[in-house]
VEXDREN-2710 file (C-alpha; in Angstrom, 1 decimal):
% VEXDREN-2710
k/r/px/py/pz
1/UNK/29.2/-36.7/125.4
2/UNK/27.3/-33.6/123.7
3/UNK/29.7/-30.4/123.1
4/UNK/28.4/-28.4/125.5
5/UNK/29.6/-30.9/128.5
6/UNK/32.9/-31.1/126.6
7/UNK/33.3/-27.4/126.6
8/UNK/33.1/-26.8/130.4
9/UNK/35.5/-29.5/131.3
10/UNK/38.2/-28.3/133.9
11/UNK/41.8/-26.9/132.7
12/UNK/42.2/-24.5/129.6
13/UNK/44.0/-27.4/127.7
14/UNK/41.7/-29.9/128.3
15/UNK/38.9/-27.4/126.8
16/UNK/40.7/-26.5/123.8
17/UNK/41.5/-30.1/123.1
18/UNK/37.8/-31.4/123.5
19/UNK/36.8/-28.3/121.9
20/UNK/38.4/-29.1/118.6
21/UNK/38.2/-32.7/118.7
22/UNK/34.3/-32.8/119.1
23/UNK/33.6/-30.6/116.8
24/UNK/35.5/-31.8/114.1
25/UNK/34.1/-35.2/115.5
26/UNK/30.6/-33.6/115.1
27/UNK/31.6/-31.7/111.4
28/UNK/32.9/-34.8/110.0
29/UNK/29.4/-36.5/111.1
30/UNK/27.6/-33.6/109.5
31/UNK/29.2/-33.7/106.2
32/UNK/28.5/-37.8/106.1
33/UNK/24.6/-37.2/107.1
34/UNK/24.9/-34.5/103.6
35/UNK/26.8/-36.2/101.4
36/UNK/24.4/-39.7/101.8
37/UNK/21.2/-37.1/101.7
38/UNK/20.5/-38.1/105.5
39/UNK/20.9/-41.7/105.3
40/UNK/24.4/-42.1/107.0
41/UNK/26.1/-39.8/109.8
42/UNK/24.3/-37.7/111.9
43/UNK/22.9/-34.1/111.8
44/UNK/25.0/-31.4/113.5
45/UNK/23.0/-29.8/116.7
46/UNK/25.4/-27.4/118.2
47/UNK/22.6/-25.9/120.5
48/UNK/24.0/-24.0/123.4
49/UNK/27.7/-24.7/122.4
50/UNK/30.1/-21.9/123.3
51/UNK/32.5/-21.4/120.0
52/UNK/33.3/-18.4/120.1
53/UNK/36.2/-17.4/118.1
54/UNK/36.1/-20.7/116.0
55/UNK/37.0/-21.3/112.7
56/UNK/34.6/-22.4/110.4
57/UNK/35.6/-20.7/107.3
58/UNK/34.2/-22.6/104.2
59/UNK/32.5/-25.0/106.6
60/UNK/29.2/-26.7/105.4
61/UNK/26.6/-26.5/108.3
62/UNK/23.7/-26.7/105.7
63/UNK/20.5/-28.1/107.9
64/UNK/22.4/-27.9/111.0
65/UNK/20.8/-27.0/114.4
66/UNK/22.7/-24.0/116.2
67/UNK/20.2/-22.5/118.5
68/UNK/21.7/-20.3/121.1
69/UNK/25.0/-21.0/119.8
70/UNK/27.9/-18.8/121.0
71/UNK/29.7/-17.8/117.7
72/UNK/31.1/-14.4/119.0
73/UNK/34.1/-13.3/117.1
74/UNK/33.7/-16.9/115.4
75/UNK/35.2/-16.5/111.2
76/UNK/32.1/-17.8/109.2
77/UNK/33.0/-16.6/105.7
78/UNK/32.0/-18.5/103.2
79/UNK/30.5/-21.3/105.0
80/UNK/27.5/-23.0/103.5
81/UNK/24.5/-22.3/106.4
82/UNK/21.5/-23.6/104.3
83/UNK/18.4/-23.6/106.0
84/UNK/20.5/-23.7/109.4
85/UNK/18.8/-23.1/112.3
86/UNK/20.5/-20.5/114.5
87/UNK/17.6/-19.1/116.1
88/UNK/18.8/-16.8/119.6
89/UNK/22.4/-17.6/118.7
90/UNK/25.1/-14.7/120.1
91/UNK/27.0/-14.0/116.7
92/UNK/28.3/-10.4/118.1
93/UNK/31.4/-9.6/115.4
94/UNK/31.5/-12.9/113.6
95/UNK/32.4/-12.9/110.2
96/UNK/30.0/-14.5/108.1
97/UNK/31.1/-12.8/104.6
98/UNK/30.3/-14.3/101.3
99/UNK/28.2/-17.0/103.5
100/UNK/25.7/-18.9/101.8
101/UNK/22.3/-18.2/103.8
102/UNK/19.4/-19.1/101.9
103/UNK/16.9/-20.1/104.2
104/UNK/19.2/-19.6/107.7
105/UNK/16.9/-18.7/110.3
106/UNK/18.8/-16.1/112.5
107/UNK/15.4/-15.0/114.4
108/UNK/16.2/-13.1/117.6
109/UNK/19.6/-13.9/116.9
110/UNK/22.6/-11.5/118.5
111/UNK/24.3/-10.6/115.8
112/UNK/25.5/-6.8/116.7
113/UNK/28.8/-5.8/114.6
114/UNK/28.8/-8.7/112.6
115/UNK/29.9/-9.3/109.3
116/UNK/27.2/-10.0/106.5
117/UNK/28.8/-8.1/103.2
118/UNK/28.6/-10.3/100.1
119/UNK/26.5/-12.8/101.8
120/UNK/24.4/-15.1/98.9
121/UNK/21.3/-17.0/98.7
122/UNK/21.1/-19.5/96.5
123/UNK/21.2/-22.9/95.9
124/UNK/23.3/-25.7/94.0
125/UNK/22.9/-24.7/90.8
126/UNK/23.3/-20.8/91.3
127/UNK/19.3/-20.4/91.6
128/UNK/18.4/-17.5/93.7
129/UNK/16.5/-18.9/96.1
130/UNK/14.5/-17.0/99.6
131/UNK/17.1/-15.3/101.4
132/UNK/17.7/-15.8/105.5
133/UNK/15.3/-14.9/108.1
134/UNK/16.6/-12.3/110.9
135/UNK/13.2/-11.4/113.0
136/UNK/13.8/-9.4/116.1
137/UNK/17.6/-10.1/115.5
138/UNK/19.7/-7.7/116.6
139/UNK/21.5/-6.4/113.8
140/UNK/23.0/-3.1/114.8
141/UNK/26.3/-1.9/113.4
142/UNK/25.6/-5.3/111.0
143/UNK/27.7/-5.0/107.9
144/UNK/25.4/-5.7/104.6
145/UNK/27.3/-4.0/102.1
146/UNK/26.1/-5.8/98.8
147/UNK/24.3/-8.6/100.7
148/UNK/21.9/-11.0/98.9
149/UNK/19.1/-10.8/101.0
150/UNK/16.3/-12.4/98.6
151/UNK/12.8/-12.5/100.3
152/UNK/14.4/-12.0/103.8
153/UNK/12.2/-11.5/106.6
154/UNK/13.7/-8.3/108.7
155/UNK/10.5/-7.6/110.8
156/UNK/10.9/-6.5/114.0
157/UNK/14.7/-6.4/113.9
158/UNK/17.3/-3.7/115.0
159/UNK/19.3/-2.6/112.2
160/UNK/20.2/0.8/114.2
161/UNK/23.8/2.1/112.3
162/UNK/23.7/-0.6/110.3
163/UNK/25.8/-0.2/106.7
164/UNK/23.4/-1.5/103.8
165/UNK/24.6/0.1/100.7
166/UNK/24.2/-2.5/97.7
167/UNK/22.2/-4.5/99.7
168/UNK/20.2/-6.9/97.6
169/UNK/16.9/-6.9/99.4
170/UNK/14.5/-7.7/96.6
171/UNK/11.0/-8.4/97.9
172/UNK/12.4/-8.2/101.5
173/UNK/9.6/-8.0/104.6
174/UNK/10.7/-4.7/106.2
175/UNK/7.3/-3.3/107.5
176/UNK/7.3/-1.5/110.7
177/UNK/11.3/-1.5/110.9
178/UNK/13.0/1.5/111.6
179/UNK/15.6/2.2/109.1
180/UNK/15.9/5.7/110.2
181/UNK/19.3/7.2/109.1
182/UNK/20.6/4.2/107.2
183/UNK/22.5/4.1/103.8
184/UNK/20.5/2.3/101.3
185/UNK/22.7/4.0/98.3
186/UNK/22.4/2.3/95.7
187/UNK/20.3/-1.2/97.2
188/UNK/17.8/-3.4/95.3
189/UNK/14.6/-3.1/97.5
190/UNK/12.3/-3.4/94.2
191/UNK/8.8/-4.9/95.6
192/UNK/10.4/-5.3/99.3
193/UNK/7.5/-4.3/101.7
194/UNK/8.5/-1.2/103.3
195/UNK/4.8/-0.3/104.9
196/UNK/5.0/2.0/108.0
197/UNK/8.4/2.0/108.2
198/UNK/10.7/4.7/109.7
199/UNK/13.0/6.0/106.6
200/UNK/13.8/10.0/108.5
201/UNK/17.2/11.0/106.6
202/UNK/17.7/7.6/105.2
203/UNK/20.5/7.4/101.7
204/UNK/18.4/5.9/98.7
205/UNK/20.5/7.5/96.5
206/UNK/20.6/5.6/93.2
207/UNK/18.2/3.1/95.3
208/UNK/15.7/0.3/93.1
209/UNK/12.7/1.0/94.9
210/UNK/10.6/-0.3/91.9
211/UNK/7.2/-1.7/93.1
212/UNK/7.7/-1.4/96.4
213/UNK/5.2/-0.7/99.0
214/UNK/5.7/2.7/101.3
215/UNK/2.5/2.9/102.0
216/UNK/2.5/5.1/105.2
217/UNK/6.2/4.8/105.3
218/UNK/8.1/8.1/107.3
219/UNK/10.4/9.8/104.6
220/UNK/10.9/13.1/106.2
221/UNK/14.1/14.1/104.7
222/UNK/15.1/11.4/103.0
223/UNK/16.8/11.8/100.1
224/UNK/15.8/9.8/96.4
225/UNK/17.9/11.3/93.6
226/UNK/18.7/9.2/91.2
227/UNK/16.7/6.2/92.4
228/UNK/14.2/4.1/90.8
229/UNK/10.6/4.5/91.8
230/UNK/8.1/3.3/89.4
231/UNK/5.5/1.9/90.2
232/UNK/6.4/2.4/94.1
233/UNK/3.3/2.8/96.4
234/UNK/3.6/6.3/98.8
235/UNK/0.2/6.3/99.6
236/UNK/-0.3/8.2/103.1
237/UNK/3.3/8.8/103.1
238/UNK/5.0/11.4/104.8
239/UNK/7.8/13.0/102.3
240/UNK/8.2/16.4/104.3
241/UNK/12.2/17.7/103.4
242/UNK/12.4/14.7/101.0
243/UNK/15.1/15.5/98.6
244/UNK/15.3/14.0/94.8
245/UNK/16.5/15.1/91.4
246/UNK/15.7/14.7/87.8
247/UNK/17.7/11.8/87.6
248/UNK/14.8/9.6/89.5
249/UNK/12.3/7.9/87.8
250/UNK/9.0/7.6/89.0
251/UNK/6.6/6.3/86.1
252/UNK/3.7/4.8/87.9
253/UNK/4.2/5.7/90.9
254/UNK/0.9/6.5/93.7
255/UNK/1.8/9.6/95.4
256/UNK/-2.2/11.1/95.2
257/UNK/-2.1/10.5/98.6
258/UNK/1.0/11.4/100.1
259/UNK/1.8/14.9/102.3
260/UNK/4.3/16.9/103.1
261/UNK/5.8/18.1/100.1
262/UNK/3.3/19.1/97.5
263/UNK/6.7/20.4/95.6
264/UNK/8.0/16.5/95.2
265/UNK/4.3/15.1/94.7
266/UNK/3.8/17.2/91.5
267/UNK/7.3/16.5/90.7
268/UNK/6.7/13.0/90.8
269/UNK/3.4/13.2/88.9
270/UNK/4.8/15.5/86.4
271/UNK/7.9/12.9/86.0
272/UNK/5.4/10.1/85.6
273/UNK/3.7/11.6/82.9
274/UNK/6.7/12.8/81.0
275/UNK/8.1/9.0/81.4
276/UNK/5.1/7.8/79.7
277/UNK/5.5/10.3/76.7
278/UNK/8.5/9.3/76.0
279/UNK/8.1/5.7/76.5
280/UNK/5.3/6.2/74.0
281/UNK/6.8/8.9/71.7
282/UNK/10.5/9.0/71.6
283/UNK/11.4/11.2/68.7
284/UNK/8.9/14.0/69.8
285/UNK/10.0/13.9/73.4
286/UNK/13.7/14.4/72.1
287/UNK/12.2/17.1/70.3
288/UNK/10.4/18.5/73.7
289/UNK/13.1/17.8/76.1
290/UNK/15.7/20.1/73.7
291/UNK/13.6/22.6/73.0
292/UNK/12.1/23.6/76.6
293/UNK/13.0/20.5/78.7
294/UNK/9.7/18.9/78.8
295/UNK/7.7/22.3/79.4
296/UNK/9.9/23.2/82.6
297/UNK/12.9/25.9/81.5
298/UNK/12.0/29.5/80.0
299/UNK/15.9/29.7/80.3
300/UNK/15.7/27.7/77.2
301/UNK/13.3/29.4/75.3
302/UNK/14.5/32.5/75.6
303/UNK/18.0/30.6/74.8
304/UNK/16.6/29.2/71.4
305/UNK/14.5/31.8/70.9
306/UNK/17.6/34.5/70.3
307/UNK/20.0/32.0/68.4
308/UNK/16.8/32.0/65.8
309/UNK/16.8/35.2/65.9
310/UNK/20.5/36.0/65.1
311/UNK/20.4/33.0/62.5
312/UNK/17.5/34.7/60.6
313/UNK/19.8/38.3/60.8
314/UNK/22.6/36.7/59.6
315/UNK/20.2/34.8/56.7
316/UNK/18.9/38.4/56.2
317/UNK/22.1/39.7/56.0
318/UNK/23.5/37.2/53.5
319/UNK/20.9/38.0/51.0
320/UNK/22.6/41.6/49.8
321/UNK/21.1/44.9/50.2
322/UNK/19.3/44.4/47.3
323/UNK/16.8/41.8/49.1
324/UNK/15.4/44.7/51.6
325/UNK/14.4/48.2/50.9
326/UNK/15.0/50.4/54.2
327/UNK/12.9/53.6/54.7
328/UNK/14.8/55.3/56.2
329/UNK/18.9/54.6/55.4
330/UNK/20.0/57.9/56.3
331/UNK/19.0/57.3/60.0
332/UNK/19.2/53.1/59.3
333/UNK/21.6/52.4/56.8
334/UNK/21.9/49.1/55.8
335/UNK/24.4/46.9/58.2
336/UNK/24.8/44.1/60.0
337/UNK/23.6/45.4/63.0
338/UNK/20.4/47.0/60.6
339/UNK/20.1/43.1/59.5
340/UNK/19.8/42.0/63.3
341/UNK/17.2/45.2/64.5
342/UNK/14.8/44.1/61.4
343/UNK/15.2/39.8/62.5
344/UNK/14.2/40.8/65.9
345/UNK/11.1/42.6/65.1
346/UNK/10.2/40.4/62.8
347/UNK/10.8/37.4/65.5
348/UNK/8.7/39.5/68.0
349/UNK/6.3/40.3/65.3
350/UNK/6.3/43.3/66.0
351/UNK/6.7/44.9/62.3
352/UNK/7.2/48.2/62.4
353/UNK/7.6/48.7/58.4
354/UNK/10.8/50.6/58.2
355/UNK/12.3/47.8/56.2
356/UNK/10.7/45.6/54.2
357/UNK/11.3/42.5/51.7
358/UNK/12.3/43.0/48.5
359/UNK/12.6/39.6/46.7
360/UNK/10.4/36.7/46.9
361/UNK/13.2/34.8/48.9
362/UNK/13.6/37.3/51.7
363/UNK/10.1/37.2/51.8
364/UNK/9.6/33.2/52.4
365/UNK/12.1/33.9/55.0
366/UNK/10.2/36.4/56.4
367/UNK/7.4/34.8/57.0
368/UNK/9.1/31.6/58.3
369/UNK/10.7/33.8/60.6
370/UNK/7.0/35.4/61.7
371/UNK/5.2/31.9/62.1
372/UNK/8.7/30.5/64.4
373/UNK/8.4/33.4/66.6
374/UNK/4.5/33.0/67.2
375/UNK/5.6/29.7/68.2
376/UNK/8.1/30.7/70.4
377/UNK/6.5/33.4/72.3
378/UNK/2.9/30.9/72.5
379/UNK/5.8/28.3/74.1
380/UNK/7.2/31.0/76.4
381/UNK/3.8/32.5/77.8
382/UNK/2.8/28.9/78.3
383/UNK/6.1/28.0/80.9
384/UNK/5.8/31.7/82.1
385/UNK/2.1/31.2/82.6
386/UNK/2.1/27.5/84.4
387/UNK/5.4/28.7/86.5
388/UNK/3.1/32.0/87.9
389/UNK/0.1/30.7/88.2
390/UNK/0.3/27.2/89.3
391/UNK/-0.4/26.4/92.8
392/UNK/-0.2/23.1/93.1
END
């Protein structure tokens, strides 16, 4: 008699007991038709059965056929559901944690509140292997926290309040989801195909987005900091309110085309070039970075610029009265503070004469003290100049 005959018999009892005693009638023949690689026992088909609330934690359903299976409420975690077919199955608040699904088909499954964190795809030998297919499931309020979701096929599903921080979706098919408002904090979508895609106020903090394909994707105030994006295609994407930081790396990346911020495009242009300095010359990007951080702060020009200054006074100062003759020492006697007036106007270059080297050492440092602050002020002008003038 198939399950689901057994399942509507009359009288609670009688349904529990056929319940459990065809199914582990049906398991048992399952595991035989595995074990013997399909030459012994028989292949599970579950379709239609209503289980819901079962147990089948740890159970190996690889292979077997559960199409429009009832499995709400049902404790899946940690079963084995290799390239099991659960196509339009009701898995509303199952538990399927830590699950093996590498190659499960779940398309326009039910699967609202249910429990995917931890799930894995891979196969005997620990080889990742292509991830489980949900198209048009319904996967709101779905739990995917640190999910292995390898070359999973999410078109067309509903992952409306879904929780997908950590989610391993690594060259995942995404295109035309909406994803609005979702946590991808901190998720591998590196090459995942994210094309016209709804991503409004979407978490990629800290996200791997690494190759992967925006193009015309919605990222109106979305925020990026800290996440990877090199080599990530935002062509004809929409990034108006996008938010990001320093920390995000976006060597490579195609944002000629994008709109809606023309503050994060040349922030992401000026990022990919500065990667690819440094990438190419470490020592004189440290150099760059700690002098003005890579062209960007007069904060910390002006900074180095003054503790040169004061360095070069106190030098000056070190060297005894005898290394400067002063002009005037009745209005300018010589002093500390005398020392500091003269390695300012020498920074500035402005030499106004009123004291002047006297040995050949205070005059090396003199003129090393000229040529640093042409440098400097060339260096300042420069930020001050590209910071006023620049318009896009």
């Amino acid at each position: 008699m198939p399950l689901w005959a057994i399942l509507k018999l009359g009288g609670a009892r009688s349904r529990a007991m056929g319940r459990h005693e065809e199914l582990t009638h049906i398991l048992g023949q399952h595991q035989r038709w595995l074990q013997s690689e399909r030459q012994q026992g028989a292949r599970a088909d579950l379709s239609g059965a209503e289980l819901d609330g079962v147990e089948l934690a740890g159970a190996d359903l690889s292979g077997a056929v559960l199409r429009g299976v009832l499995l709400r409420n049902a404790d899946l975690s940690r079963a084995r559901l290799i390239h099991a077919d659960l196509r339009d199955a009701s898995l509303q608040d199952a538990n399927l944690s830590g699950a093996n699904l590498m190659l499960t088909d779940f398309s326009g499954a039910d699967m609202l509140g249910a429990n995917l964190t931890g799930v894995i795809s891979s196969g005997d030998l620990g080889q990742v292997r292509r991830g489980p297919r949900f198209r048009d499931a319904d996967l709101r309020n779905a739990l995917l926290a640190g999910a292995h979701c390898y070359i999973s096929d999410f078109t067309g599903a509903n992952l409306a309040g879904a929780e997908m921080a950590g989610v391993m979706l690594e060259r995942a098919k995404l295109a035309d989801t909406d994803l609005s408002a979702l946590d991808f904090s901190g998720a591998n979508l590196c090459q995942a195909d994210l094309r016209r895609c709804n991503l409004s106020d979407a978490n990629l903090r800290g996200a791997n987005l690494i190759h992967a394909n925006l193009e015309e994707a919605t990222l109106s105030r979305a925020d990026v900091s800290g996440a990877a994006l090199q080599s990530a295609n935002l062509a004809n994407a929409k990034v108006d309110g996008i938010r990001y930081d320093r920390k995000a790396r976006f060597q490579g990346i195609r944002v000629d085309s994008c709109y809606g911020s023309s503050r994060f495009k040349r922030h992401a242009q000026d990022q990919d070039y500065i990667e690819e300095f440094k990438a190419a010359h470490p020592y004189y990007y440290a150099l760059w970075r700690g002098l003005t951080d890579c062209g960007r702060s007069m904060t910390r020009v002006v900074v180095w610029s003054a503790t040169l200054a004061v360095f070069f006074g106190l030098v000056f100062y070190s060297l005894g009265r005898e290394a400067f003759a002063l002009s005037h020492p009745d209005t300018l006697p010589w002093s500390l503070f005398s020392m500091m007036y003269y390695s300012v106007v020498t920074f500035t270059t402005l030499g106004f004469g009123d004291i002047t080297p006297r040995t050949p050492l205070a005059a090396a440092l003199v003129m090393v003290e000229v040529v640093t602050g042409y440098l400097m002020l060339g260096i300042l002008i420069s930020i001050l100049a590209t910071k006023v003038a620049r318009r896009s």
